[in-house]
C-alpha positions in Angstrom: -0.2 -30.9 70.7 -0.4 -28.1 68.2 2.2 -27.6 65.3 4.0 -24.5 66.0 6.1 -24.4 62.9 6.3 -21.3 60.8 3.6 -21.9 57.5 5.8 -21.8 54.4 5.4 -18.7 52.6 2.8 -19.0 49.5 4.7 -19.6 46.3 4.7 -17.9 43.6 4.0 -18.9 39.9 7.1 -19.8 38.0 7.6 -17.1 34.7 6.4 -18.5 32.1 8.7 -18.6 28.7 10.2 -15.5 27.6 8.8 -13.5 30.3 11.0 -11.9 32.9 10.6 -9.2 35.8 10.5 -5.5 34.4 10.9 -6.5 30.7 8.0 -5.3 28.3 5.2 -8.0 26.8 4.9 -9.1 24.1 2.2 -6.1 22.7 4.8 -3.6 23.9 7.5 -5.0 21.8 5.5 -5.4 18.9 4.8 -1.6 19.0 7.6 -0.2 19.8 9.6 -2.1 16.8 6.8 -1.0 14.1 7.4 2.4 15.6 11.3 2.5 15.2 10.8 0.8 11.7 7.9 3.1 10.2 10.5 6.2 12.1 13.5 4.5 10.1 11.4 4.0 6.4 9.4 7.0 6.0 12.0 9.4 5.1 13.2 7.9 1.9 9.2 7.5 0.6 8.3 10.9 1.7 11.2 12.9 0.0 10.8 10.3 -3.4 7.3 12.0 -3.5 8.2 15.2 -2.8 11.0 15.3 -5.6 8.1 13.9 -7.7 10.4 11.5 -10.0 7.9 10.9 -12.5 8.8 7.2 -13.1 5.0 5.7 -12.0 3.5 4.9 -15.6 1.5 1.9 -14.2 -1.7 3.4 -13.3 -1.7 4.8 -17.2 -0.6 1.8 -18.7 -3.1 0.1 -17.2 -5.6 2.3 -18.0 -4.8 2.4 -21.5 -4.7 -1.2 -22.0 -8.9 -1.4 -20.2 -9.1 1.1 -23.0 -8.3 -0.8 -25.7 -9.9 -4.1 -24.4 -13.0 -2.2 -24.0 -13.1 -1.0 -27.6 -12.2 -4.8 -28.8 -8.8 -4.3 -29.3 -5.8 -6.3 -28.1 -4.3 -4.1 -25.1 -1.5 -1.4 -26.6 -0.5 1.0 -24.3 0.9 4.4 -26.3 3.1 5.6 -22.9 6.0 3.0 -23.8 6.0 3.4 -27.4 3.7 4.0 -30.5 1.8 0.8 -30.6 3.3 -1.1 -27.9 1.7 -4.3 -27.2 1.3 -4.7 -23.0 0.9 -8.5 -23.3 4.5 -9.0 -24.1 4.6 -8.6 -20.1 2.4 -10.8 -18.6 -1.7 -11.3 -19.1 -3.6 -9.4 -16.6 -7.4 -10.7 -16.5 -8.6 -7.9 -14.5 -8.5 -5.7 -16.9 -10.0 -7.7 -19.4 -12.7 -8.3 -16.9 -13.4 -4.3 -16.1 -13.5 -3.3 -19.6 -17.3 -4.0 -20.6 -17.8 -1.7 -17.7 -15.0 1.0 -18.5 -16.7 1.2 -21.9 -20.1 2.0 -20.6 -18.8 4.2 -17.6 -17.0 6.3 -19.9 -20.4 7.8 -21.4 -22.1 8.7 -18.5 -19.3 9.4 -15.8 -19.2 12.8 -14.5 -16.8 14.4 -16.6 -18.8 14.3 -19.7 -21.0 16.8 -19.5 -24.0 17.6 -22.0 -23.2 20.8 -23.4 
């Protein structure tokens, strides 16, 4: 005699963690915070720089101070003060390191030009 009971209908993987029907993955959620987050930030950056504050000395501090190491002198920086000494901060070796090649890239950069 045959069986002539219905076959069970196949079954279906169980969800794994965190994942349910109609709710985004994982990717999706990732992107769409960074979105609202980098929508919500960039105003205050952008109008900062468009005001134009003038409060960013590092980039000249630091290049005064591979000035001074490249000429053999200990690293003063003249933008906070006549003969203000930029190790009273914290040592940087970078610029230490650079300045042997600050020195000699400042004779032959594009800027001086043989008149």
């Amino acid at each position: 005699m045959t069986d002539t009971r219905p076959s069970p209908p196949p079954s279906r993987p169980a969800p794994q963690t965190g994942e349910r029907p109609g709710c985004p993955g994982p990717t999706t959620m990732a992107v769409g915070l960074t979105g609202i987050f980098f929508t919500l930030h960039t105003p205050l950056p952008v109008h900062r720089h468009a005001r134009m504050p003038g409060a960013a000395y590092d980039l000249g501090l630091f290049e005064q101070a591979v000035r001074s190491y490249a000429h053999g002198h200990l690293p003063v920086s003249e933008l906070k003060g006549p003969g203000h000494q930029v190790l009273g901060g914290h040592f940087h070796p970078i610029p230490a390191v650079l300045a042997p090649a600050y020195r000699h890239g400042k004779s032959t950069g594009p800027t001086s030009r043989a008149a």
